[in-house]
C-alpha positions as CSV (number, residue, x, y, z in Angstrom):
1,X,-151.3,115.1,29.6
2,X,-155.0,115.4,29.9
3,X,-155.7,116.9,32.8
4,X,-156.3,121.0,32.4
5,X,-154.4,121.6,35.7
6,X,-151.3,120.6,33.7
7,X,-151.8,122.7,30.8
8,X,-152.3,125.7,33.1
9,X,-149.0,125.0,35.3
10,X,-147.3,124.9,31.7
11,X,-148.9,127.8,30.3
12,X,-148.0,129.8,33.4
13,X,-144.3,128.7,32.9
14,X,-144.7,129.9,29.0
15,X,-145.4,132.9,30.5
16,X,-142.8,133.3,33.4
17,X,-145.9,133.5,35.7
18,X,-146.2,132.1,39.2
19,X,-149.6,131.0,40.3
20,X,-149.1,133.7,43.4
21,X,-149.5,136.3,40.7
22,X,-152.4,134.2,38.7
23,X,-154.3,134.0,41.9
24,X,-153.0,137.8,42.3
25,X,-154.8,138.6,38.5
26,X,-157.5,136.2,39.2
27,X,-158.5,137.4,42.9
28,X,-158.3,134.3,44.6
29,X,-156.0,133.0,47.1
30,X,-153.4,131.4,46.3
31,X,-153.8,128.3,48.3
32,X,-157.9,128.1,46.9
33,X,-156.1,128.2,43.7
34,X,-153.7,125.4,44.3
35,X,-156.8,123.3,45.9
36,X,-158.6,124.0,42.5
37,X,-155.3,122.6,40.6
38,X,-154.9,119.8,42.4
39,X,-158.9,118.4,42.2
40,X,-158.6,119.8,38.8
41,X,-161.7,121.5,39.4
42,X,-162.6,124.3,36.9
43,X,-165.8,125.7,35.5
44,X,-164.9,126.8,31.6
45,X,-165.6,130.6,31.8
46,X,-162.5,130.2,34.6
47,X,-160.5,128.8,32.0
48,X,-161.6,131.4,29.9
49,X,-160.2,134.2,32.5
50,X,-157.0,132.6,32.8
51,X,-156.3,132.0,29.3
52,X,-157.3,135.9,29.2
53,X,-154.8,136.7,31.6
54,X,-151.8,134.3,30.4
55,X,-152.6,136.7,26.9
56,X,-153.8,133.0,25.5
57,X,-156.5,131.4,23.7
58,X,-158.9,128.8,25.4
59,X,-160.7,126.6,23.1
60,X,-163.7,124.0,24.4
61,X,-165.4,121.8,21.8
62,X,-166.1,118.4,20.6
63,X,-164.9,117.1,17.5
64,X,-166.7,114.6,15.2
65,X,-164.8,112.0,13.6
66,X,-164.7,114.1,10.2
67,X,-162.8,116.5,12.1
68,X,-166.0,119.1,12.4
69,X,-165.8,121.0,15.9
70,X,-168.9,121.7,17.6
């Protein structure tokens, strides 16, 4: 499970959300927001939104083999 679209479908269901009311909270349409999903198309400061709306964390970073996140 790699894919961020899949983590966002699960983090909605965490959440008893639909993605009508995440496109609701994120003032998109629904269906743009279900094209988005399915290309698994999104910029990080949208992750960033959503994960601020599900009342969740987003983390982006690389990690070096030592374990040191950049």
């Amino acid at each position: 499970m790699n894919e961020m679209s899949e983590k966002i479908r699960i983090a909605l269901i965490k959440r008893n959300m639909t993605l009508t009311q995440l496109a609701e909270k994120l003032e998109v349409s629904q269906p743009n927001l279900s094209k988005k999903l399915k290309r698994n198309n999104f910029h990080e400061e949208e992750l960033r939104k959503i994960a601020k709306l599900l009342d969740m964390k987003f983390e982006a970073h690389f990690v070096m083999e030592d374990g040191t996140k950049i």
